[in-house]
N, C-alpha and C positions, 0 to 999 in steps of 0.2 A: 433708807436714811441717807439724808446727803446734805454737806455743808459748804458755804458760801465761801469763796477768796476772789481775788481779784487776778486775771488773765497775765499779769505778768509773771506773777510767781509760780505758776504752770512750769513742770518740768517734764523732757520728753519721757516716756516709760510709766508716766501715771497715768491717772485716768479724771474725767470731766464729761458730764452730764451735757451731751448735743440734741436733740431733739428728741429728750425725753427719755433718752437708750444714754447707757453706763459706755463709755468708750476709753481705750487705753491710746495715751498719745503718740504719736511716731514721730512727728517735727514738728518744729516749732520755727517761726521766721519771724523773725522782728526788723521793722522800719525804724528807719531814723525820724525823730516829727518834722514833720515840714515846717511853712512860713504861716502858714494857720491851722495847723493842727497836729493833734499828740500823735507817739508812736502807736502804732497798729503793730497787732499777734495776727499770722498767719497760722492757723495751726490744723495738722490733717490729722485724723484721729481714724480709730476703727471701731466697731461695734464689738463688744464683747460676746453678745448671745446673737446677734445677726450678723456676722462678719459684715459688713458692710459700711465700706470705708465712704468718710464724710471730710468737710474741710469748713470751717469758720473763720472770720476776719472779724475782728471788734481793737479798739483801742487796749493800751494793755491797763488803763485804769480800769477796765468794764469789770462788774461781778458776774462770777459763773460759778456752778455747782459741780461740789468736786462730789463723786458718789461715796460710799462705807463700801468696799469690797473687801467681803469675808470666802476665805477658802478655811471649810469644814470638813469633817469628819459623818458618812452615812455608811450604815450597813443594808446591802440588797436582802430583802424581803422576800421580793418575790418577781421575778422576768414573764410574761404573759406577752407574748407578740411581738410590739414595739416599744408597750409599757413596759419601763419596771418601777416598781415601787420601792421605795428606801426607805432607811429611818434613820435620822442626825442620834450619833451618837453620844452629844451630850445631852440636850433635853428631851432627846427620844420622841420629837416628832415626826408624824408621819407623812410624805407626801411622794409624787408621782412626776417621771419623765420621762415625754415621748423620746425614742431615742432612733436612728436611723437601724437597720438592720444589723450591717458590720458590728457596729458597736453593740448591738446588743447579742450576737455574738460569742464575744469578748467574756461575757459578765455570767455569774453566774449567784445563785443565793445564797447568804451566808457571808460573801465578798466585803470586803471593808474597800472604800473610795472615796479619793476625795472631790470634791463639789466647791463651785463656785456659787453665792449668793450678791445679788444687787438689786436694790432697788425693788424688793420683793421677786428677782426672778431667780431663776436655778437654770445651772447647767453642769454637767458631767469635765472636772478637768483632765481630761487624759491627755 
């Protein structure tokens, strides 16, 4: 889920939808408008599930998509490799995260954690 607002009203520490990926913002630089034209947003952001820092320039009347970032509640299931499988502990779905080695680790079954959701993705917040 993700709703519409306009580039000026972007504050650094949230987050806005860059190509396609949920990103959390870091700066934000604003221009003065020139002799023909409005101010411009500088703004560098990072990917939240790809770490992967990005930077966009638009006017600040432009529409952009702010994302729904939800931190939940899952209990581990079940660790199998690099899988482990969770279940959100309110409506008790069930679903699965590759996860790097270290981290899985870390975890074991029975474990209560919390997760990040956007945009229909999942990630582990440790």
């Amino acid at each position: 889920m993700k709703e519409q607002t306009e580039t000026g009203k972007l504050k650094e520490g949230r987050y806005v939808v860059v190509d396609d990926e949920p990103c959390k913002i870091l700066t934000i630089a604003t221009s003065k408008p020139g002799k023909h034209g409005a101010a411009k947003a500088r703004i560098d952001v990072v990917g939240i599930f790809d770490g992967q820092k990005r930077s966009i320039v638009q006017p600040v009347s432009a529409k952009v998509y702010v994302p729904i970032v939800e931190r939940k509640m899952a209990q581990i299931i079940s660790v199998a490799g690099n899988t482990v499988q969770l279940m959100d502990v309110k409506d008790f779905e069930m679903f699965e995260l590759e996860l790097s080695e270290d981290v899985v680790s870390k975890l074991e079954a029975g474990q209560e954690i919390q997760y990040i959701e956007a945009l229909n993705k999942r990630k582990l917040d440790l």
